[in-house]
N, C-alpha and C positions, 0 to 999 in steps of 0.2 A: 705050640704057639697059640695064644690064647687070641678067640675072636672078637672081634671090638664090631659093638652093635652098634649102627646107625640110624638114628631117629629120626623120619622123615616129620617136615613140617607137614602140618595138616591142609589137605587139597583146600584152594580156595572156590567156595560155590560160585556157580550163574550168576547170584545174587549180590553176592560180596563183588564181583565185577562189576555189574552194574552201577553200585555203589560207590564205586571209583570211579567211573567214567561219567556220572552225573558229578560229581566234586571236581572232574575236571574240566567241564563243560563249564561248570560255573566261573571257575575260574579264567577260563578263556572267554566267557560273556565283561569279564574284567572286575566282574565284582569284589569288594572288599576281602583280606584275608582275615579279618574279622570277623566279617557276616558271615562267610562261610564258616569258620571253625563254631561261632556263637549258636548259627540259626538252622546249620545243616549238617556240620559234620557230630555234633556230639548225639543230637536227634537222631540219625542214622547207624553212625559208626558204636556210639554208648550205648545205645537206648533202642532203638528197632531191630538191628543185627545180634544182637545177642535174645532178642525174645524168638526173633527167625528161629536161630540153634535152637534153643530150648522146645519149640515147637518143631526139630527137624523139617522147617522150611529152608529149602537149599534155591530154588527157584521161581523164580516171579509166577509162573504158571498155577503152585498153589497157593496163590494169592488173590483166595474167591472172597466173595465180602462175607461168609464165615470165618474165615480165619480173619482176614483185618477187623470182623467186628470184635473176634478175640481178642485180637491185639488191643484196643481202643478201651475194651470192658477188664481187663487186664492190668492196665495202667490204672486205671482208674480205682480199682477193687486192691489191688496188694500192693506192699509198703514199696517205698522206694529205698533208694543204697544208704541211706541214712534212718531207717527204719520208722519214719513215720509217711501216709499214704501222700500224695501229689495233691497239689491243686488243680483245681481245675483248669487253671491257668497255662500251670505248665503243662498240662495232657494235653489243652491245646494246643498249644506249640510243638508238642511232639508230633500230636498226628498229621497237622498241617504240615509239616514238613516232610511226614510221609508223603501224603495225599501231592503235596509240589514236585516227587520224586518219580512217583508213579505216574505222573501225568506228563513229563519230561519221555517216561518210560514208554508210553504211549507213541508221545508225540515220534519217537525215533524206530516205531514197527514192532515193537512187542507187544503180546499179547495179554493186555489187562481188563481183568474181568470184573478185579474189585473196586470198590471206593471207598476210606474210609470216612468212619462219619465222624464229622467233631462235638465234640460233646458239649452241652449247654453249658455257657458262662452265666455266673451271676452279675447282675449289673453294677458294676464299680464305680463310684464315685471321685471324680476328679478332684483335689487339693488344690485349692488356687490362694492366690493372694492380690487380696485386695492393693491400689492404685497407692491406696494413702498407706498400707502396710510395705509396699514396694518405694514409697518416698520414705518413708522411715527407715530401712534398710539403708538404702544409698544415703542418705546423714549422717549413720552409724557409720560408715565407712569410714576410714583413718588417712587413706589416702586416692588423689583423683584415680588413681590407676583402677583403683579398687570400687569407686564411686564410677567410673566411665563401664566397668565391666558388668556391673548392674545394671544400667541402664540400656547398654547395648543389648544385653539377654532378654531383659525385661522390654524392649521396646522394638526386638527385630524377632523374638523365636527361636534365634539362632542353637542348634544347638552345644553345647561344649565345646566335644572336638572339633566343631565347626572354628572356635572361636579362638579355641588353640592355636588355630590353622591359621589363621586370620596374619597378613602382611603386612607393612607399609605402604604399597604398591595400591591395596586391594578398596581404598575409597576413592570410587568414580565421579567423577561429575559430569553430565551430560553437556550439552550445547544450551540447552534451555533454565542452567542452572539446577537442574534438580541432579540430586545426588544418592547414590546408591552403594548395597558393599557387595564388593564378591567374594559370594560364600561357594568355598567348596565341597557339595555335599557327598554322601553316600554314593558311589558306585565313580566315585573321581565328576559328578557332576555340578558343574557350575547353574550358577542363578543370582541374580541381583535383587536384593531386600534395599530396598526405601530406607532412606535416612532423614530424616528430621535436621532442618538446619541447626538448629541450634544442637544438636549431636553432633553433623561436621564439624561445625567449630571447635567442640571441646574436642574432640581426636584432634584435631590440627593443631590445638595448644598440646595440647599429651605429646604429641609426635615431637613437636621442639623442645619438648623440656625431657621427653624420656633418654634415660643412661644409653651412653654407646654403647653398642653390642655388636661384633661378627655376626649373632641373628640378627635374621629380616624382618623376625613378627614381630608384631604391632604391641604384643603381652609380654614382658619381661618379669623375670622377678628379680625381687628388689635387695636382692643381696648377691655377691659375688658369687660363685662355686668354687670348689679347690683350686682349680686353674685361672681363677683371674675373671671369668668371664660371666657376665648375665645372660643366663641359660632361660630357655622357652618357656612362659609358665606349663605346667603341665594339667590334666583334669582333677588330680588330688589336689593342688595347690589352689586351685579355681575354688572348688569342694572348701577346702578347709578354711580359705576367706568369708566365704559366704558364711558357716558357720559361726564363725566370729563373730563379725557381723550382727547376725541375726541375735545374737545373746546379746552385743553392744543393744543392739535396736527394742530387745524386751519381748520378742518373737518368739514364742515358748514351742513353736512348731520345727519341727525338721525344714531346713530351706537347703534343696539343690538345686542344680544350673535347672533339671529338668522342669520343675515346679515354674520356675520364672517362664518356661518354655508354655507351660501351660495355662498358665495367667493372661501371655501374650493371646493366643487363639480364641479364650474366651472372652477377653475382655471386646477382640475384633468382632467376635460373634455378636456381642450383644451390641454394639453400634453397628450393624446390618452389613459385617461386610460379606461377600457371596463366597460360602465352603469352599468351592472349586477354586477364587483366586487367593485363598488361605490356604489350602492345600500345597499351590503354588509356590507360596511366601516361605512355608515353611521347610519343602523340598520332600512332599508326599508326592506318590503317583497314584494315589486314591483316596479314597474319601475316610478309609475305616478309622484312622486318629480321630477325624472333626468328628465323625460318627460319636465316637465317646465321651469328644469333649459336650456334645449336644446333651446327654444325658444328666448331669444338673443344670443345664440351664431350666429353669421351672416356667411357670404359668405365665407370671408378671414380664419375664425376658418375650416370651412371646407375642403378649399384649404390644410390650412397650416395641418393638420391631413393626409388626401389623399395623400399628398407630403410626407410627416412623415414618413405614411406606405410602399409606392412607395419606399423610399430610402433604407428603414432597409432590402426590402427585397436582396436588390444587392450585 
């Protein structure tokens, strides 16, 4: 009788546990299964656990800041799975997500000795678009749907999927008349972004004149689907408007939702308004966005700010 071999799966390390139980943490923190799979699971699970192996690190313990500077100088120095080297960008991203893991790992009684270090970024320049290159955009547009969706991005920050999300429901008006939208950001968290009257109004015409639909949001698109129904726009559909668009308008530049996102912040920035309640606006819990968008704003933004605040106080 001939023996039949069985092939044990390979032991899972200390560390490969760990690894797990920080994915589940986060997800019982409630965070996005997006953010997780995007910002922590391919970081860890692709990207730091197979350099572990490779380095026969099975456990947090030899995880001195010689080895994570390995790790960091590593990334940095040899190709990646497509055979040309990383950016710095994205090593950032990697190690930062180490460095979030390990200090989680801490924070629950283990024993970490290292940190790693993040490696310098070079300073990036923001792409914005100008006020009057953002009314030429929504001109271009062919329809209000598509005219109101521009303006909305371009004059709340909202991002995309924010906008995707976006209800019938979801424009408030307070007691004192002023009116607001609720956005639902990152982590299922709500926040109210300022509306411009004359933006209520055009959503309140939109809202009586858009196609009936079983959906609730606010965004339709503008053809049936095989079943009869006007389905949700989606972020490719948003994406591919805008595009259009922007060729309509003579815009030789790439235009996504993100761009208008970042037009918004700095345009706020340079009429004085304060990082922290932009921060706010946009559904940051820290400063490091404004931080970058601060970086083209030049000499003259400064001036004319300092001048700004000099005058108002007279």
């Amino acid at each position: 009788m001939a023996r039949v071999s069985v092939v044990s799966p390979p032991a899972t390390s200390s560390l490969e546990v760990l690894v797990e139980d920080y994915l589940a943490s986060c997800r019982a923190r409630g965070l996005a299964l997006s953010t997780i799979n995007q910002a922590y699971r391919y970081s860890l699970v692709d990207v730091f656990l197979p350099w572990c192996a490779r380095a026969d690190v099975t456990s947090i313990a030899q995880l001195d800041q010689r080895a994570l500077d390995r790790f960091t100088g590593d990334l940095l120095n040899e190709p990646g799975k497509h055979g040309k080297p990383l950016s710095r960008f994205t090593v950032h991203h990697y190690v930062r997500s180490v460095r979030q893991f390990l200090a989680w790992c801490r924070a629950e009684g283990e024993e970490v000795s290292g940190k790693p270090q993040l490696p310098r970024l070079p300073q990036r320049v923001v792409e914005v678009l100008s006020r009057e290159e953002i009314d030429r955009l929504e001109t271009a547009a062919p329809t209000e749907r598509d005219k109101l969706i521009i303006r909305l991005l371009a004059d709340t920050g909202i991002r995309v999927g924010e906008l995707c999300g976006l209800e019938m429901e979801d424009i408030i008006t307070a007691q004192d008349r002023r009116a607001f939208l609720k956005v639902t950001g990152k982590g299922a968290k709500e926040r109210l972004v300022p509306l411009s009257p004359s933006l209520v109004r055009r959503i309140d015409r939109y809202r009586r004149a858009r196609p009936e639909s079983h959906s609730n949001h606010l965004f339709v698109a503008s053809r049936r689907n095989p079943q009869g129904e006007y389905a949700p726009l989606t972020r490719s559909g948003i994406l591919q408007l805008l595009r259009s668009d922007a060729d309509r308008a003579g815009i030789t530049r790439r235009v996504h939702p993100h761009l208008l996102r970042h037009s918004f912040a700095t345009e706020a920035l340079r009429r004085g308004m304060n990082p922290v309640q932009l921060a706010q606006l946009l559904g940051h819990s820290g400063l490091r966005m404004i931080e970058q968008v601060y970086a083209h704003l030049n000499a003259v933004d400064g001036y004319e700010a300092v001048m700004k605040m000099l005058t108002s106080e007279r």
